[in-house]
TITI-842368 format. One line per field, with one value per atom (N, C-alpha, C): atom name; residue in one letter; x, y, z. Coordinates in steps of 0.05 Angstrom, whole numbers. Layout:
N
at = CA	...
aa = A	...
c1 = X	...
c2 = Y	...
c3 = Z	...
This chain:
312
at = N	CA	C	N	CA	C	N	CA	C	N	CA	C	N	CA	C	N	CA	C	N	CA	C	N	CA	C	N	CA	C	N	CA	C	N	CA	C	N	CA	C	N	CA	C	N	CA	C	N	CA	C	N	CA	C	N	CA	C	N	CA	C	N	CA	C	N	CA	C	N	CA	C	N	CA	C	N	CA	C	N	CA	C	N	CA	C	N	CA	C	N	CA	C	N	CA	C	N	CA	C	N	CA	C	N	CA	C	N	CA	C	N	CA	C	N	CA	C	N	CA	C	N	CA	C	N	CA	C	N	CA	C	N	CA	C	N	CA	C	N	CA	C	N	CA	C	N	CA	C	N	CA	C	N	CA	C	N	CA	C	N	CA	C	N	CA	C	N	CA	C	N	CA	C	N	CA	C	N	CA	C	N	CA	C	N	CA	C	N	CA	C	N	CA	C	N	CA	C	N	CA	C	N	CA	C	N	CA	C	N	CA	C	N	CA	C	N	CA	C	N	CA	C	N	CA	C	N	CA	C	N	CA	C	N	CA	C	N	CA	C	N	CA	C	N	CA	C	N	CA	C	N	CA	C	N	CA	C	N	CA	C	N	CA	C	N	CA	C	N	CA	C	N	CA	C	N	CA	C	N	CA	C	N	CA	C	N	CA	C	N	CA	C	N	CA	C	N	CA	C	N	CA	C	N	CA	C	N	CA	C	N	CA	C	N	CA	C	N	CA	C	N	CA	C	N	CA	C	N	CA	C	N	CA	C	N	CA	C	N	CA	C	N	CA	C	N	CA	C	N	CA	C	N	CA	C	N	CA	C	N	CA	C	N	CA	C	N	CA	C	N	CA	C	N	CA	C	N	CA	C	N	CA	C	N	CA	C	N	CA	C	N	CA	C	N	CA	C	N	CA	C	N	CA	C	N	CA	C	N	CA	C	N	CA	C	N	CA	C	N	CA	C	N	CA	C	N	CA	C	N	CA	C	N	CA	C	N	CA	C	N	CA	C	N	CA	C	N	CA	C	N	CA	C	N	CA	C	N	CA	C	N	CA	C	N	CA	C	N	CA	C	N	CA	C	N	CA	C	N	CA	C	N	CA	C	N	CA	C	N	CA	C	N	CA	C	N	CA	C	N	CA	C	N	CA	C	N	CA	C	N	CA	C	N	CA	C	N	CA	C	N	CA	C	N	CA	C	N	CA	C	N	CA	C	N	CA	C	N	CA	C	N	CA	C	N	CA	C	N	CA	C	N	CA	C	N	CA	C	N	CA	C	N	CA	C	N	CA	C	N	CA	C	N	CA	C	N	CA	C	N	CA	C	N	CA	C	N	CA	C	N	CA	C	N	CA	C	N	CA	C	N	CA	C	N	CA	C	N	CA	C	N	CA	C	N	CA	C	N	CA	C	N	CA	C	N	CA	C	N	CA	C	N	CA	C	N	CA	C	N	CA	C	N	CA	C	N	CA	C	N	CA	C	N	CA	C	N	CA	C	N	CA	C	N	CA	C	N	CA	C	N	CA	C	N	CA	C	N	CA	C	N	CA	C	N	CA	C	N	CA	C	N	CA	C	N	CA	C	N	CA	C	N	CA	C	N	CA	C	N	CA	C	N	CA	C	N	CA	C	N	CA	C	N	CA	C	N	CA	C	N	CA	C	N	CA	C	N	CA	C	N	CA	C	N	CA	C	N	CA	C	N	CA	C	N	CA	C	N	CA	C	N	CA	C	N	CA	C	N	CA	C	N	CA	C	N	CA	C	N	CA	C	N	CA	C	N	CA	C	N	CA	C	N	CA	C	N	CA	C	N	CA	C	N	CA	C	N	CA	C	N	CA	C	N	CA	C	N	CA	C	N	CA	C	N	CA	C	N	CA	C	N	CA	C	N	CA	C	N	CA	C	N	CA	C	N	CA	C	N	CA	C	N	CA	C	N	CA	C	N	CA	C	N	CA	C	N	CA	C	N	CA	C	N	CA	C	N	CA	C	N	CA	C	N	CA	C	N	CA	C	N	CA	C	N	CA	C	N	CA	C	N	CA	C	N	CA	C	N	CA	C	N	CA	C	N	CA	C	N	CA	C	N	CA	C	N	CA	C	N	CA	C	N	CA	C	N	CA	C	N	CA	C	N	CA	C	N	CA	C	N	CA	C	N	CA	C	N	CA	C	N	CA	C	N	CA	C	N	CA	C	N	CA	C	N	CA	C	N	CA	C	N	CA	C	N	CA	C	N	CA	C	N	CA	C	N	CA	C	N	CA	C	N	CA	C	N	CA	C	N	CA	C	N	CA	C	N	CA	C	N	CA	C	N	CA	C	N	CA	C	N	CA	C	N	CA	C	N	CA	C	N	CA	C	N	CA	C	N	CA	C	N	CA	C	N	CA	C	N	CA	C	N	CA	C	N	CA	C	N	CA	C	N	CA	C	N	CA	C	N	CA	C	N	CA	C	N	CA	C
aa = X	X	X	X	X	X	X	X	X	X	X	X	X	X	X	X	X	X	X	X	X	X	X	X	X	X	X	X	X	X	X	X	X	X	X	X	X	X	X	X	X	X	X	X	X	X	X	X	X	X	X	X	X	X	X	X	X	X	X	X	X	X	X	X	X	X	X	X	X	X	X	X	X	X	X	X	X	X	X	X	X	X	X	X	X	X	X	X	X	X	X	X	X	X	X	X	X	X	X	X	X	X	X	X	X	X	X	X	X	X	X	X	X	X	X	X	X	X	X	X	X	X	X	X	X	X	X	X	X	X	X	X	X	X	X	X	X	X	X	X	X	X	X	X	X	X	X	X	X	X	X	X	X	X	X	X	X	X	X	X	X	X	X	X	X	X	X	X	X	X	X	X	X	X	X	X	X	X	X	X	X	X	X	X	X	X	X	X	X	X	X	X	X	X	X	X	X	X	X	X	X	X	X	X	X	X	X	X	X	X	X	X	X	X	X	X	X	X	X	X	X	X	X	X	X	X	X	X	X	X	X	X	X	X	X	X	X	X	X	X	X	X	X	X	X	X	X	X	X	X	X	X	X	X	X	X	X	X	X	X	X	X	X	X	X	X	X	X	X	X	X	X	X	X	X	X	X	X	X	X	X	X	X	X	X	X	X	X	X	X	X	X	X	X	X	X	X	X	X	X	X	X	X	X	X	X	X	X	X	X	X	X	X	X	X	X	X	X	X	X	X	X	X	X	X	X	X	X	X	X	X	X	X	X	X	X	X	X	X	X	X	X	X	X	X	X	X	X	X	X	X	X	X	X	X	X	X	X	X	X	X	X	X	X	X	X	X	X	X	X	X	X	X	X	X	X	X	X	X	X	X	X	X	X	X	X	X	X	X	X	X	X	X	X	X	X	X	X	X	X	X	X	X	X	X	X	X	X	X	X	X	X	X	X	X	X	X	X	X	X	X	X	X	X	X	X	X	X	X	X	X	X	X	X	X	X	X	X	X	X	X	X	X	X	X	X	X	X	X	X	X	X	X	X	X	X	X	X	X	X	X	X	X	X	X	X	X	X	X	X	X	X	X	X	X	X	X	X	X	X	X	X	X	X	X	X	X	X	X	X	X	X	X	X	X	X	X	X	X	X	X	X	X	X	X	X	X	X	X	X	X	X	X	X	X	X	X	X	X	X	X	X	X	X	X	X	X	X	X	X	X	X	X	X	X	X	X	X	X	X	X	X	X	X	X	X	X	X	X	X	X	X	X	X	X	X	X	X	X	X	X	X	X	X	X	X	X	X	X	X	X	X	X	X	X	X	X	X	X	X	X	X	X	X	X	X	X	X	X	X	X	X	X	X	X	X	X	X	X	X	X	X	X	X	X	X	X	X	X	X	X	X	X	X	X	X	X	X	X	X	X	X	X	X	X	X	X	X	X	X	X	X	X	X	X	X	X	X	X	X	X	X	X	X	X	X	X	X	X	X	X	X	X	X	X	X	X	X	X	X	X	X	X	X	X	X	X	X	X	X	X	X	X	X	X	X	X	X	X	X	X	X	X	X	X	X	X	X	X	X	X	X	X	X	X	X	X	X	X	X	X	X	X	X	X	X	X	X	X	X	X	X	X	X	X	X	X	X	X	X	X	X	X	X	X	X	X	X	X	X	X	X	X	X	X	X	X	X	X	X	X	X	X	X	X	X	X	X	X	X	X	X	X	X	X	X	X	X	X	X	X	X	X	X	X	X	X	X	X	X	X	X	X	X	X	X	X	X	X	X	X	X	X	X	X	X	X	X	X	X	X	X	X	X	X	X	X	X	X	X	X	X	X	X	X	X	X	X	X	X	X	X	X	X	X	X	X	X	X	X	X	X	X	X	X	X	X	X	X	X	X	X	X	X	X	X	X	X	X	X	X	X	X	X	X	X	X	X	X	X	X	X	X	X	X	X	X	X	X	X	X	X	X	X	X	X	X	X	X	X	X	X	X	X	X	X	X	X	X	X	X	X	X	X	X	X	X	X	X	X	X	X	X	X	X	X	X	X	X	X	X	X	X	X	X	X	X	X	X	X	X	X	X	X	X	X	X	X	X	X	X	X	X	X	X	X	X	X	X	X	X	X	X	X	X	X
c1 = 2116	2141	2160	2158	2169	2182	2164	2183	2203	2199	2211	2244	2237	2257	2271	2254	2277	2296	2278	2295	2320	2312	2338	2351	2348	2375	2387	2377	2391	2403	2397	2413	2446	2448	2477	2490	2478	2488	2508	2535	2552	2539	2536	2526	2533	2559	2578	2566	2563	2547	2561	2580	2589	2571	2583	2560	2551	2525	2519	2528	2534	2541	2515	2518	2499	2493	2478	2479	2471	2491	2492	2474	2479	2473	2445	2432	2393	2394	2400	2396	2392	2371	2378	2395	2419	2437	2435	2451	2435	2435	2460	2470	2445	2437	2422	2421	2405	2411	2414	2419	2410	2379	2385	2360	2342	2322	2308	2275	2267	2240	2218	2201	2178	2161	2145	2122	2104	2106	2087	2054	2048	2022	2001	2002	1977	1949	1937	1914	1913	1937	1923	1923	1915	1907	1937	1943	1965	1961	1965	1968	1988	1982	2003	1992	2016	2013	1991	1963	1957	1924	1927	1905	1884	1858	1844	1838	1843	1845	1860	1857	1869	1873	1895	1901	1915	1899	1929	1949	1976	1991	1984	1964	1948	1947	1926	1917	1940	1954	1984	1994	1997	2009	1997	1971	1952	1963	1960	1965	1937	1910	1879	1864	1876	1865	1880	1900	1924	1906	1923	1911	1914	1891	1886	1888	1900	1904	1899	1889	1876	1860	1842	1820	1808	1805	1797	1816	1845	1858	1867	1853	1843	1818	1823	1798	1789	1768	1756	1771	1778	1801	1782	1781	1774	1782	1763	1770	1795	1815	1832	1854	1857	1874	1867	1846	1845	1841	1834	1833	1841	1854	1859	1837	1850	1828	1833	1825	1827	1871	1863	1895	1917	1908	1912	1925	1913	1930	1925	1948	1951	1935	1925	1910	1942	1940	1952	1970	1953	1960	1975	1972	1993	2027	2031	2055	2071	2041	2041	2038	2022	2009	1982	1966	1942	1945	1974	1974	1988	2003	2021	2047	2045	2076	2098	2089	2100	2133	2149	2164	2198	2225	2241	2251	2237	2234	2213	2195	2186	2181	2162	2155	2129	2133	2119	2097	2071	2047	2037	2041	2019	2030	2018	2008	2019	2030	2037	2016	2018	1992	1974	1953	1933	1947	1959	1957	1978	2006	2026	2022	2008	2008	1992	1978	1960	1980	2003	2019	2035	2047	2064	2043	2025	2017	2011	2015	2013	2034	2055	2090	2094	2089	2094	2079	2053	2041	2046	2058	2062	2097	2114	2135	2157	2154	2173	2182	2167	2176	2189	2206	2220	2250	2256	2280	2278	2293	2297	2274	2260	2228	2204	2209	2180	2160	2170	2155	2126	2121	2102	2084	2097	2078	2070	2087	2084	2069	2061	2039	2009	2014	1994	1977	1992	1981	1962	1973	1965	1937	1935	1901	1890	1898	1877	1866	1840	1828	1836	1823	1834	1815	1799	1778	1788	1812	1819	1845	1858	1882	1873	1851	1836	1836	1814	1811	1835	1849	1873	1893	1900	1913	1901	1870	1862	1859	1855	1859	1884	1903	1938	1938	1940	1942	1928	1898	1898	1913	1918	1932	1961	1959	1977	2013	2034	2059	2063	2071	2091	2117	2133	2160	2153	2173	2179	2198	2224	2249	2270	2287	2298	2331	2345	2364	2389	2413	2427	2454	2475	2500	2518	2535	2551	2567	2600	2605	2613	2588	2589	2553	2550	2516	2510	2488	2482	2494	2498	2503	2465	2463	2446	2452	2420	2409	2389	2379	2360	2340	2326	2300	2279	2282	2266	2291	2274	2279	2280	2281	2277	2303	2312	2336	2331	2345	2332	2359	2357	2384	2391	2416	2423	2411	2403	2391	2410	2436	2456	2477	2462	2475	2496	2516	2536	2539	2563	2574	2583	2585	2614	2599	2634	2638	2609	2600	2578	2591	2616	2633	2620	2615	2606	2574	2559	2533	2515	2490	2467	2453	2447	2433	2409	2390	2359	2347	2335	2323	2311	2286	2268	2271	2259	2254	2252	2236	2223	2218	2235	2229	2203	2192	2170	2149	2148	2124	2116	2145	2146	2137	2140	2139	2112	2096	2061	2054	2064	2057	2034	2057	2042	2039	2041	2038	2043	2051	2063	2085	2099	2125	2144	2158	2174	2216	2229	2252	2275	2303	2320	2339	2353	2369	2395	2416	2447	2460	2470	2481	2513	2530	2561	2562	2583	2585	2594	2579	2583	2568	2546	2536	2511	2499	2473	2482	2510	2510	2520	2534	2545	2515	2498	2478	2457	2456	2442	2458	2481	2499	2489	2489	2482	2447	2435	2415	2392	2418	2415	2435	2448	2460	2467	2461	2468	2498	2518	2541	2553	2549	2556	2556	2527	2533	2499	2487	2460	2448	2417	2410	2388	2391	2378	2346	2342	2321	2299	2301	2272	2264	2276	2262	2247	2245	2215	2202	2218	2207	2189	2200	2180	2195	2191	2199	2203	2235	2235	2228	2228	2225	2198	2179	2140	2139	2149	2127	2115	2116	2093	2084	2052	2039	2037	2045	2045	2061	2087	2117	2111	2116	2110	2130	2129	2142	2161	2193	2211	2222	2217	2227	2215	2242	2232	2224	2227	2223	2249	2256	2266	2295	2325	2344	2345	2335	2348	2317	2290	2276	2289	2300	2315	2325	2352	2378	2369	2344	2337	2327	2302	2290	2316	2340	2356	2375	2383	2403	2375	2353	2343	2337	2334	2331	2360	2378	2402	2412	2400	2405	2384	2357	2332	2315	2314	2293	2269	2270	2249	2255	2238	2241	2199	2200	2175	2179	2150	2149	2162	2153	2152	2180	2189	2221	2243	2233	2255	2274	2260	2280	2293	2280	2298	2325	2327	2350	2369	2367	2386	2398	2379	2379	2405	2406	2417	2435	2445	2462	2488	2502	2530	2527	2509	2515	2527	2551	2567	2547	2552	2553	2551	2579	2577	2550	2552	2533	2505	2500	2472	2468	2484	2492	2481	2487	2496	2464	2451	2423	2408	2408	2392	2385	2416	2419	2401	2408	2392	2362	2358	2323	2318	2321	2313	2299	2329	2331	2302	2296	2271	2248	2235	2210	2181	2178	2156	2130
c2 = 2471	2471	2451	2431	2405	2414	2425	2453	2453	2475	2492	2478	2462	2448	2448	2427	2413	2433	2455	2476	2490	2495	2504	2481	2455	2443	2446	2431	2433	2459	2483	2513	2506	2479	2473	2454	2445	2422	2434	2409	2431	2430	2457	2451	2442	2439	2418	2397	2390	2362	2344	2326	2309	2287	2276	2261	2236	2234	2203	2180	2171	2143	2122	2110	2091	2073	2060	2030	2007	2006	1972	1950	1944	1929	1931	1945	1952	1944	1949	1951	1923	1915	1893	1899	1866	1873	1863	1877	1870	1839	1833	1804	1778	1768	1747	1730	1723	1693	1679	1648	1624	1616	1597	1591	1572	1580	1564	1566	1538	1533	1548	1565	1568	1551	1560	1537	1529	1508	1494	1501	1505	1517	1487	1473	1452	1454	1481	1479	1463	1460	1453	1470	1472	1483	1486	1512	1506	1517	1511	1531	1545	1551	1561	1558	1548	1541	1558	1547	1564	1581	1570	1580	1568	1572	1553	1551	1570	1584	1565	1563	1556	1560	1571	1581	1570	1570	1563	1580	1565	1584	1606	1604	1628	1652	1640	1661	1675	1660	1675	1690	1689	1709	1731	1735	1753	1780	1795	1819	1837	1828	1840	1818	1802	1789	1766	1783	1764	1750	1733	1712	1732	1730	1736	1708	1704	1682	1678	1706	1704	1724	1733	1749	1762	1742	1745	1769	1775	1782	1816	1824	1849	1856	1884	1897	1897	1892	1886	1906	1887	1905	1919	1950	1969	1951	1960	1947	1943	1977	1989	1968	1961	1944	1919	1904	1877	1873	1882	1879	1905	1926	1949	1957	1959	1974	1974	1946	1928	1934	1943	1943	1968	1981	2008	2011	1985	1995	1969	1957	1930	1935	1918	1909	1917	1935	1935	1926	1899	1882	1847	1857	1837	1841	1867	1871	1885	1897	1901	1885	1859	1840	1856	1843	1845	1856	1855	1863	1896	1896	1926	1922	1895	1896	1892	1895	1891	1870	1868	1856	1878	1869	1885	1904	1894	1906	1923	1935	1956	1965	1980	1985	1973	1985	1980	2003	1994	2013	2010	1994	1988	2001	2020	2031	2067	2058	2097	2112	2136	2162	2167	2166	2170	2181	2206	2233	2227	2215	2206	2190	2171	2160	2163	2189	2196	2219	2227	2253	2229	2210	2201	2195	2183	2180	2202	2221	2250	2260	2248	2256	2241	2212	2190	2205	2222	2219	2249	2263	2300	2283	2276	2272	2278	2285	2296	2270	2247	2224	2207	2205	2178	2162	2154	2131	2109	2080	2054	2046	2034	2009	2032	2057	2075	2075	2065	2069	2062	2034	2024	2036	2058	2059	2101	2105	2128	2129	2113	2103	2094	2073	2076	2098	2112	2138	2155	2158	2172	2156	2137	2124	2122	2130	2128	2156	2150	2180	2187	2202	2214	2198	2182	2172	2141	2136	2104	2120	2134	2145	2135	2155	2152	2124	2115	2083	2072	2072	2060	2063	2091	2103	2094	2095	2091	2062	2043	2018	2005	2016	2004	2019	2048	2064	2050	2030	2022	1992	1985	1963	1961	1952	1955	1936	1954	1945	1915	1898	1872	1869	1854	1855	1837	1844	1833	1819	1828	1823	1820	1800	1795	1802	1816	1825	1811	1797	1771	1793	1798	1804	1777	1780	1759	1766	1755	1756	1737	1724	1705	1695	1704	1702	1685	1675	1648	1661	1646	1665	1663	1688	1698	1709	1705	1722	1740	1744	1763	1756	1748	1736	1767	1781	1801	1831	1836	1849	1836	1816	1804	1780	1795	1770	1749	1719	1703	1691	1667	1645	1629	1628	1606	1582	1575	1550	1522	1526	1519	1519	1533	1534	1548	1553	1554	1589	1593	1620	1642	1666	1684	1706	1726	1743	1757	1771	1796	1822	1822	1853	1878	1891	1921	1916	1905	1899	1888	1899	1875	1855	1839	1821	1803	1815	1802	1787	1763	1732	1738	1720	1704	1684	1687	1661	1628	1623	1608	1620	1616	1622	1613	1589	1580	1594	1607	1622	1648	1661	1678	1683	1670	1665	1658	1650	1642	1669	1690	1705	1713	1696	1693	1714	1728	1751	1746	1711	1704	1699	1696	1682	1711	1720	1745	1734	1758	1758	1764	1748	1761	1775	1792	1812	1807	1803	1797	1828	1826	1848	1849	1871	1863	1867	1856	1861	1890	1900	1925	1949	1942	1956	1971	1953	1956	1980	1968	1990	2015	2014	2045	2056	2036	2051	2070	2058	2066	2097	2087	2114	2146	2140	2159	2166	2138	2158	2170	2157	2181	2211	2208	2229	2244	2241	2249	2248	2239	2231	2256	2285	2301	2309	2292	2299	2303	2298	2301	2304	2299	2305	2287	2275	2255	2244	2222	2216	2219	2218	2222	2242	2271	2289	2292	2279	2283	2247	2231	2208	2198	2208	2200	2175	2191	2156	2129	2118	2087	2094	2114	2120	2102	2106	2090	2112	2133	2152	2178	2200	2230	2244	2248	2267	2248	2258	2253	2241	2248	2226	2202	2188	2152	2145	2113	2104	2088	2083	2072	2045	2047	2032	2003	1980	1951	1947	1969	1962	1952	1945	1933	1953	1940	1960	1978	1952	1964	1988	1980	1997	2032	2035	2045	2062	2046	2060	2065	2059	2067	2101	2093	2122	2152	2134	2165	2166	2141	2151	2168	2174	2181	2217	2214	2238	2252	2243	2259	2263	2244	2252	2272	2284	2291	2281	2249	2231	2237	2235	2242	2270	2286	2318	2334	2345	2362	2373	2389	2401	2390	2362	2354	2338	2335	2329	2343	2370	2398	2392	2385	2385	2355	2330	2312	2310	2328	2332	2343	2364	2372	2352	2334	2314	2303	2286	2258	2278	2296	2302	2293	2297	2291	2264	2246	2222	2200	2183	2164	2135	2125	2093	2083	2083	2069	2074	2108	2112	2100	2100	2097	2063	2048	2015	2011	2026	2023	2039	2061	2064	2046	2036	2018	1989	1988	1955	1964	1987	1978	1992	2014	2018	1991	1973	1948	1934	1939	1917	1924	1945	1962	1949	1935	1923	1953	1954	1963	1980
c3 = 2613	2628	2617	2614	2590	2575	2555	2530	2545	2559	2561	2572	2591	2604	2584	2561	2536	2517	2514	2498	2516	2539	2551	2551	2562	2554	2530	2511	2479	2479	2490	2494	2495	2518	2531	2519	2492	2478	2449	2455	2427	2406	2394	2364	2343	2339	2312	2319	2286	2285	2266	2263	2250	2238	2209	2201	2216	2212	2224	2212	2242	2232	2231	2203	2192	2218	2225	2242	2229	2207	2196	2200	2218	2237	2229	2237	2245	2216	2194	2159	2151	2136	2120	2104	2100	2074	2043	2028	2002	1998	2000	1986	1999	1971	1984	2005	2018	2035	2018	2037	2026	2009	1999	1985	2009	2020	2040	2026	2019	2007	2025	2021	2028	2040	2061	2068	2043	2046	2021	2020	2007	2005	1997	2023	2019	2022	2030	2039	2056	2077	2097	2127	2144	2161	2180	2193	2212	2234	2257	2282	2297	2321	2336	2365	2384	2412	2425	2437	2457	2437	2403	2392	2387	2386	2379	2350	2337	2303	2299	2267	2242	2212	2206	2164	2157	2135	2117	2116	2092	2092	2067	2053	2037	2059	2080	2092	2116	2115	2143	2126	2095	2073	2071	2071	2051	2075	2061	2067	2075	2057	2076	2089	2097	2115	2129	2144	2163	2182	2188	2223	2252	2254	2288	2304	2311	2327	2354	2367	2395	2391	2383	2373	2407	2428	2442	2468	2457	2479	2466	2448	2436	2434	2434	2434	2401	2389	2362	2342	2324	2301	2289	2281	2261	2234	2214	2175	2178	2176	2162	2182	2203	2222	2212	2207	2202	2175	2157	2132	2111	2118	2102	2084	2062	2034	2017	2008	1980	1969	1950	1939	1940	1964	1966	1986	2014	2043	2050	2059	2073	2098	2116	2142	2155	2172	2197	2211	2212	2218	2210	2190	2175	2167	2194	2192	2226	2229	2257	2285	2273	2284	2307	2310	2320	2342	2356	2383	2382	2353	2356	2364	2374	2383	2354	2325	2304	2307	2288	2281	2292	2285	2288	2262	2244	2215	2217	2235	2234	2260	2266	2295	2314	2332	2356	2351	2356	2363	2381	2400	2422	2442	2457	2477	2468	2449	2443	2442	2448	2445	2424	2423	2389	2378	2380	2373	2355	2370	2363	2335	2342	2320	2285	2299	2278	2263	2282	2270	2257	2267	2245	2220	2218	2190	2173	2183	2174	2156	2177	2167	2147	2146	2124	2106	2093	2085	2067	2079	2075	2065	2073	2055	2083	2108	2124	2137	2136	2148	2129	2124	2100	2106	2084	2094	2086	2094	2073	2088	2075	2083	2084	2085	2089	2057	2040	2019	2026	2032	2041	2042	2075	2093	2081	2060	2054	2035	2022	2005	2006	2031	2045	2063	2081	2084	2069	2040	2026	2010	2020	2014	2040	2065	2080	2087	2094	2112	2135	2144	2174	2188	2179	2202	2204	2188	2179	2203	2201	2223	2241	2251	2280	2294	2272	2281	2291	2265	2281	2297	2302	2327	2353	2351	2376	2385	2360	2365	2384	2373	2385	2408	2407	2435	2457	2454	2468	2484	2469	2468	2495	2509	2539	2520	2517	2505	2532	2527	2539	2526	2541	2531	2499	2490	2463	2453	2460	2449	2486	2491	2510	2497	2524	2511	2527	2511	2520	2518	2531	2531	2525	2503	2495	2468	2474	2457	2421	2418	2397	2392	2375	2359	2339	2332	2316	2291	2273	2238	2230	2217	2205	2188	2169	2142	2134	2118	2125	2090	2102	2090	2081	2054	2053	2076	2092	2108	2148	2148	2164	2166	2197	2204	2211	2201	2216	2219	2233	2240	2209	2211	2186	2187	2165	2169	2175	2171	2170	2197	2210	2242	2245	2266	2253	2282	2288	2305	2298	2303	2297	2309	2322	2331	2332	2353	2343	2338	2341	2340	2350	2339	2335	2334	2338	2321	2341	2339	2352	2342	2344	2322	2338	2326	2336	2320	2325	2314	2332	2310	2324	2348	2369	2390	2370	2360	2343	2313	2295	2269	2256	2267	2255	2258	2283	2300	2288	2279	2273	2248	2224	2201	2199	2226	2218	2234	2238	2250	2283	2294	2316	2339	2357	2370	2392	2391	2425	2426	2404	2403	2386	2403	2412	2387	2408	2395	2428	2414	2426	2420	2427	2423	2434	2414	2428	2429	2454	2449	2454	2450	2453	2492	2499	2523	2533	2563	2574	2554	2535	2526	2529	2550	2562	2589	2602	2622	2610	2584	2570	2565	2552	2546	2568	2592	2613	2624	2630	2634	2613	2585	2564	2573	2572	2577	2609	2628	2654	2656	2635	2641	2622	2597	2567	2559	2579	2573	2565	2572	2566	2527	2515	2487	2482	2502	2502	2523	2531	2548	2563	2586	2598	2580	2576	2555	2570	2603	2606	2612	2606	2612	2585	2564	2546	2545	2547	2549	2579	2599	2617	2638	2662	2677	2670	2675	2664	2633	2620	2586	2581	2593	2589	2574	2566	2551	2574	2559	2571	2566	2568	2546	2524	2505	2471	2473	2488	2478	2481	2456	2459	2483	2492	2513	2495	2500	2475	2497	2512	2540	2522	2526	2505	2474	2471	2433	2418	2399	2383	2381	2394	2382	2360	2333	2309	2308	2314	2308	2330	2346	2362	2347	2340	2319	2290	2281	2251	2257	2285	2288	2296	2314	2314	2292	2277	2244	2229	2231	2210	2228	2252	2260	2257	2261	2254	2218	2201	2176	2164	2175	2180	2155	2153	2148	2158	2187	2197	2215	2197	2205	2204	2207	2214	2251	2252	2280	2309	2303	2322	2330	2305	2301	2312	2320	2313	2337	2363	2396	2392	2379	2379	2358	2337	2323	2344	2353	2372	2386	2410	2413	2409	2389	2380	2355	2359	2330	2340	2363	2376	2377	2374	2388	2368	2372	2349	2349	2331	2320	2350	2357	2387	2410	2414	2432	2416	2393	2391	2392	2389	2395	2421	2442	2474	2472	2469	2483	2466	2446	2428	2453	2456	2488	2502	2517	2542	2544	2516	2523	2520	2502	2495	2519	2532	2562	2578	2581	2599	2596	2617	2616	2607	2586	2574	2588
């Protein structure tokens, strides 16, 4: 019945589709940062508030064997999540973090549907899922098994989502750079305009950078954008169609549909610029192109605010 609902709507949606607008903003940009020294690599031991663990900064780097830093507040990591497979597939979790609640440079896995998550590594892996930063993970795919999917679909799915990212209305944001793919604050301090744009930092850059799984992000957003955004997605603003008739009450997710309610703007505005340029296209893609083809720069700014805003 779901289907069905969704297809007759999209029936009533205009079909001209103008090109997408990029969202800047979510993108790392090319031009370097600043030059900011690396943690020094003393061999000596570091922590984080609240752990009883300790790595170096070798081991907060390594890519098959990241820090679990609360080992105890997950359910026991599968290989392919805590240590991947050898030089072929990074651990999981040295990008996802241990909890799933990953970074704003990629996504969220924790509490989405197996199934879900085992079709996206499918998509990354068959060529229907792509776009800027997927190399990685479209590479990786293609060295794991279906029983390394499993594991790890079922690992995160179980995993209960918590808020992540706090979302601030204002008009003037720290200056930032972007370290790799990752925004952080100037080291140099310093204000300006947020204009057109959202811009998410770290709570604690330090925390983040040792990869800690307690220490979160906030989200600036422009003002009156959280309530434009809520408007669009109770009512599709006349260019779409209400998000929870496939997302699910409060957008938690239904059935298969992951829950998007609190995840990361830019991870937000990357997943619908790529469904409207059909980056990400296959079966299961086909009702959200319809979806999101009418919707501008602006509108996808404004639902990016306020799913954000949505306690998880």
């Amino acid at each position: 019945m779901k289907t069905f609902i969704s297809i007759a709507a999209l029936a009533l949606l205009p079909v001209a589709a103008a090109a997408a607008d990029r969202p800047d903003w979510a993108f790392p940009t090319r031009p370097p940062g600043p030059a900011v020294a690396a943690p020094p690599e003393d061999g000596q031991p570091k922590h984080v508030p609240g752990s009883t663990k300790s790595y170096t900064q070798k081991e907060i780097d390594s890519f098959n064997n990241p820090p679990d830093w609360f080992p105890d507040e997950h359910p026991p990591a599968p290989d392919i999540v805590a240590h991947g497979k050898g030089t072929t597939v990074r651990a999981c979790m040295s990008c996802h973090l241990s909890t799933g609640y990953g970074h704003p440079e990629n996504s969220r896995l924790a509490g989405s549907p197996a199934a879900y998550l085992i079709r996206q590594i499918d998509n990354f892996r068959s060529g229907v899922r792509k776009g800027e930063g997927a190399g990685n993970m479209i590479n990786f795919s293609k060295s794991m098994t279906d029983e390394d999917a499993k594991a790890a679909a079922e690992y995160f799915a179980s995993i209960k989502p918590a808020r992540w990212t706090k979302v601030v209305e204002t008009d003037t944001v720290p200056m930032t750079y972007f370290k790799g793919t990752r925004r952080l604050q100037h080291p140099e301090g310093g204000k300006e305009a947020i204009g057109n744009r959202i811009i998410e930092v770290p709570e604690d850059v330090e925390r983040v950078e040792l990869r800690d799984p307690h220490s979160g992000f906030t989200s600036y957003v422009p003002p009156g954008s959280v309530a434009k955004g809520q408007a669009i997605v109770a009512t599709g603003g006349a260019k779409t169609i209400p998000c929870a008739i496939c997302h699910g009450e409060g957008l938690k997710g239904l059935g298969e549909v992951p829950g998007i309610a609190g995840r990361s703007p830019g991870s937000i505005a990357r997943a619908i610029y790529y469904m409207q340029t059909g980056e990400r296209s296959g079966a299961s893609m086909a009702l959200m192109k319809g979806v999101v083809e009418k919707l501008t720069g602006d509108d996808v700014l404004a639902i990016s605010a306020y799913v954000a805003s949505l306690e998880p």
